[in-house]
Every structure is written in structure tokens, then in C-alpha cells.
C-alpha positions, -999 to +999 in steps of 0.1 A: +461+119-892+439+091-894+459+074-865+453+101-844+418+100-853+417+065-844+435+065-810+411+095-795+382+071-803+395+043-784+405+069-761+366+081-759+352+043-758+377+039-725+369+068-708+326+062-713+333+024-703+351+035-673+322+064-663+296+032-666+318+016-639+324+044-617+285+048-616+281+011-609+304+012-579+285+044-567+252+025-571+264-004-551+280+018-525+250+038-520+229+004-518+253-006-488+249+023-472+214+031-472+203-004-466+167-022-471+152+010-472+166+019-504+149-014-518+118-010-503+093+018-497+093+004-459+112-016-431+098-048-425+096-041-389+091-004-375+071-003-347+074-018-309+044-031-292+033-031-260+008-061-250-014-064-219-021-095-203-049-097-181-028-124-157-054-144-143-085-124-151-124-142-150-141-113-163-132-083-191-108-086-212-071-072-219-063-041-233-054-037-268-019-039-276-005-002-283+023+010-306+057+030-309+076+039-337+107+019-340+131+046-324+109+046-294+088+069-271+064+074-247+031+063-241-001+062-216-008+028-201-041+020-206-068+023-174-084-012-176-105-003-204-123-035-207-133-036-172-113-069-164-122-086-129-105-112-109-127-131-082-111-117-044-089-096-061-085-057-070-066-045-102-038-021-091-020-016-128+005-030-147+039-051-139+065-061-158+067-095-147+037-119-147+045-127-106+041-093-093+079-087-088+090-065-118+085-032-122+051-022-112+033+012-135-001+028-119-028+027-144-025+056-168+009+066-158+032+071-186+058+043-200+093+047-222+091+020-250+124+011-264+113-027-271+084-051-273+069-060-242+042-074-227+028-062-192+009-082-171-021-074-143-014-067-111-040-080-085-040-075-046-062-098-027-094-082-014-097-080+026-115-112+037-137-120+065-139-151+076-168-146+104-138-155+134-111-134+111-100-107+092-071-109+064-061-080+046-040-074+012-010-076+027-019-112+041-017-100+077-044-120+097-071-105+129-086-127+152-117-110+162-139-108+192-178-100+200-182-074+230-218-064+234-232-058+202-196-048+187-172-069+170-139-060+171-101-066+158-080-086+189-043-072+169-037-039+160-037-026+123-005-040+103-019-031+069+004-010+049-025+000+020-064+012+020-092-008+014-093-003-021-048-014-022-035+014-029-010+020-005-003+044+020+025+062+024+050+053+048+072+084+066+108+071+084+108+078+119+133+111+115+106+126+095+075+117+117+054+147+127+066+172+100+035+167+075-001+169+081-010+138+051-022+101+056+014+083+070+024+051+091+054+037+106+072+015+126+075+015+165+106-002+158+123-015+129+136-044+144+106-057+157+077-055+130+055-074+157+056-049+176+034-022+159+022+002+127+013+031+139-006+056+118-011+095+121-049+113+125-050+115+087-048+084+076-078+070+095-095+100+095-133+099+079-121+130+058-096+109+043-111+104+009-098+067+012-109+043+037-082+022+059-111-002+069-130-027+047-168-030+040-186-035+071-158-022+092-149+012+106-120+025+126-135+033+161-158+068+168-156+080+202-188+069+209-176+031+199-147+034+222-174+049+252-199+020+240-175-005+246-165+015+282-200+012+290-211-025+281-179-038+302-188-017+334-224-029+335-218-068+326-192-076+354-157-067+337-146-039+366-116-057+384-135-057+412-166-071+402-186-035+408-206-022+378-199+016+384-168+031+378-143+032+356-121-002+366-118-026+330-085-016+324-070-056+335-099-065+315-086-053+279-051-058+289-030-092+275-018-117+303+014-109+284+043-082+283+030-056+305+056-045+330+047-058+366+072-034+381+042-021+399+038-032+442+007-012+450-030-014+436-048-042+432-067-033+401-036-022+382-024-040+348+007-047+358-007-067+392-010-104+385-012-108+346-029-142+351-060-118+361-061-099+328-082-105+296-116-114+306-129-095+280-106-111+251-097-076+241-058-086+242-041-051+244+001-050+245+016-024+258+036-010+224+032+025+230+030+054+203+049+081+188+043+121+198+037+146+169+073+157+175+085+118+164+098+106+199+086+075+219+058+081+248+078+076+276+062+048+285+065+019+260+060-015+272+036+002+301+010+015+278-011+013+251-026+036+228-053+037+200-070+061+176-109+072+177-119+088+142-134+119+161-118+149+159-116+171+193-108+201+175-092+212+136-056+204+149-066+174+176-084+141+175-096+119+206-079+084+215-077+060+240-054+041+260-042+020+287-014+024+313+002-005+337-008+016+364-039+027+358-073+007+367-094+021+337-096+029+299-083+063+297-097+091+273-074+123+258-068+143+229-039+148+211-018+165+178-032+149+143+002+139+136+011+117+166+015+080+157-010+057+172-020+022+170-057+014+152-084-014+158-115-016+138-152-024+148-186-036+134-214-037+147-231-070+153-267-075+146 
């Protein structure tokens, strides 16, 4: 009996030694499984950051950095709250890489975080003038030329943003003419050169944005007719008269125009040698109806925006044709694709 007695103790001492090591194991186990977190109140990292560089800035100062949880999610980029400036430049938002050629985010626009990262300031040179030029954002450089008391652009508007960069939109050829919003495009793909034409509404004075910088306007009606005028009077009709409508070889380039053309002496396309007295330098690269086809006439005429509307579905412009003696005046659908020069007025 006393064996017996003997053996279940052993028996008891085992099987508590052996619940001490099964609870060991399970403590380990658990350890393994739950990680850090079971040792700490806290991971040691557990948030992402996003940090703002001001990338070149002379004024301001970057944003505070803003935080994520560590599984992520979305936030607002901030809106230049520190007012940072760059001399010449304008701050568009934010970019992924510090050279402009990342990703680019609008100010305020939301953002995915999934990772630290820093975004850096995206600056767009100002326009410039020069006094002889104009260069705007997109680095595209005007000669300019002082008619009368008016200065004007000698190229035709290339700029693919408004005065303040932001850019405007641009509507493929196929699509031109169905929408009545601020839109440019090509005359041809193939020959960038060769024109950016925009619709009514994206030079229009409505337009809550302005395609022209400080100091500059796209052309009123009037501008166009002042210009008209000062020519006729000071000796610029072909024929030397000052009445009449005859300065069309005057504005016209001594290049491109088609001379396919035997008959009228004060026509364009007669002797391009005679062209250009006034330095005005119009090329014949045409325009784009409302209904997205060619004028029928590229390479013979030229055509140009005023920013006065002729009625609430038509605006005036101007043009020139290779067979024609003056600077024509006509109205035409909003949504027609025209060339654009700007103007100032010189004291």
C-alpha cells in the first residue's frame, strides 16, 4: 500500500513538472508569434512621414512634415502654408523628384502614403520680358516689334499654360469643336513650328485665367483696327497711298506664302522680297473650323484671334490671304482654332 502511495506521488511530481513545461513552450510560442509588440506597449516605428522640401526656395519656408499610421492612408498635401517664394519663379505643387520629372500632385490634392517620402517644390519660370523679347514658362521665346504706339509679339502664341502656369488643357484634333472650355492644339503634329492654335475661350477676357502676362493683352478689335489704321496713314499700303485697305504684303513674312498667284500686284503671294515692311512677320499656318477640319487654305492664309466677342456664340478675328491686298475682318464659332499674338501698349 505504501508503494502505491509512493508511485502516485512521483506520478503527481511528473505530471505538474511537465504542465510547467507545456506552459513555458506556450509562452515562448506566443512570444514568437506576437512579436515586439508583446514586449513592448509600442512598435518602435509606426508611422510614415511625408516631408516637404522647398527645392530652391528664397523666401517662406517648407511645410511641416505630415504623418500616416504605419499601415498607410491618405492625406491632403499641404497648400504652401508658409508662403514660400522663389525669385522668377511660380510654385505649382508638389513632385516626387527634386528635378521636376516624377510625379507631379496640385497643391491640396490628396496623396496615398505607403512609405516615407519626401516631396519637393515645383517651380515654373515666370514670363519674362526682356524689352526686345518675351519668354514664357514653357521657354518658348517672342521677338517683339513697335508699330505706332503698340508693341506686339512677331511669332504666334506656343505657350501650353496661363500666366499664372497652370496649364491649359489640350483637346486632340478628333475631338476639336465638341466643347465650349479653354482648349489648344496642334495644326499638325509633325510640325510643332508650325502652330498652337487655341479656341475663343481660352483667350477670352471671361476666362477667369489670363493667357497673357502683366503688361500684355491678347488683341481687342479695336487693337487689331488701331494697328489697320497707323499702317494706312504712315506709308505701309503696297502702293504707297494712305487710304484704303492695301497692308496686307506689309504684315506678311518674305517666307512660305504660296506665290501660285499671276495677277495683282498688291497680292502676298506677288514678289515675297516686297513683303514685311512693317516687321509684323505673318506665315501662312492657317486655322481649324469649329467642326475640327483645316481652312482650306493652309499655307495661303493666316488667321488670329481678337478678344471681342461679335455675338454669345461668335468672336471677331483677323486674317490674311495670299490673294488678298488687305487685313481682313470676320466673325466666327467660339470653338474654331486660331492662332494668337499679344499687344501692349507703348508709352
Amino acid at each position: 500500500m505504501r508503494k502505491k502511495q509512493i508511485l502516485n506521488g512521483v506520478n503527481m511530481v511528473h505530471k505538474d513538472v511537465s504542465r510547467k513545461r507545456f506552459l513555458s513552450v506556450l509562452s515562448i510560442i506566443s512570444l514568437l508569434f506576437l512579436g515586439c509588440g508583446a514586449l513592448s506597449p509600442e512598435s518602435p516605428e509606426t508611422k510614415y512621414t511625408v516631408t516637404y522640401d522647398g527645392n530652391g526656395n528664397d523666401g517662406g519656408v517648407p511645410p511641416s512634415p505630415q504623418t500616416v499610421d504605419h499601415e498607410g492612408g491618405s492625406i491632403t498635401l499641404d497648400s504652401n502654408t508658409f508662403k514660400m517664394v522663389r525669385t522668377g519663379f511660380i510654385f505649382v505643387g508638389w513632385n516626387t523628384e527634386v528635378n521636376g520629372k516624377g510625379t507631379s500632385y496640385t497643391e491640396g490634392s490628396p496623396y496615398n502614403v505607403n512609405s516615407n517620402v519626401t516631396l519637393y517644390a515645383e517651380w515654373i519660370p515666370k514670363w519674362v520680358d526682356n524689352g526686345t523679347t518675351l519668354i514664357d514658362p514653357d521657354g518658348n521665346t517672342y521677338n517683339t516689334v513697335v508699330i505706332g504706339k503698340q508693341r506686339w509679339t512677331v511669332e504666334n502664341l506656343k505657350t501650353t499654360r496661363y500666366a499664372d502656369c497652370t496649364p491649359i488643357y489640350y483637346e486632340f484634333r478628333f475631338q476639336w469643336g465638341q466643347y465650349s472650355s479653354p482648349a489648344f492644339t496642334m495644326m499638325d503634329y509633325t510640325k510643332p513650328d508650325e502652330g498652337t492654335v487655341y479656341n475663343y475661350y481660352a483667350i477670352a477676357d471671361t476666362n477667369t485665367k489670363n493667357i497673357a502676362p502683366p503688361g500684355w493683352r491678347v488683341p481687342t478689335d479695336y487693337d487689331w483696327t488701331t494697328l489697320q489704321d497707323y499702317l494706312i496713314t504712315n506709308g505701309h499700303n503696297w502702293d504707297g497711298s494712305s487710304s484704303g485697305n492695301k497692308i496686307a504684303k506689309s504684315l506678311a513674312s518674305k517666307t512660305e506664302w504660296d506665290t501660285a498667284v499671276s495677277f495683282g500686284e498688291g497680292k502676298i503671294g506677288i514678289d515675297l522680297s516686297k513683303n514685311n515692311r512693317s516687321g509684323f512677320t505673318a506665315l501662312p499656318h492657317g486655322a481649324i473650323k469649329s467642326s475640327g477640319l483645316d481652312f482650306p487654305d493652309n499655307y495661303r492664309g493666316a488667321y488670329w484671334w481678337s478678344s471681342t466677342q461679335s455675338g454669345s456664340g461668335n468672336a471677331y478675328y483677323r486674317s490674311l490671304n495670299f490673294i488678298n491686298e488687305g487685313l481682313l475682318r470676320g466673325d466666327i464659332f467660339k470653338n474654331a482654332g486660331m492662332s494668337v499674338r499679344l499687344v501692349s501698349d507703348v508709352e
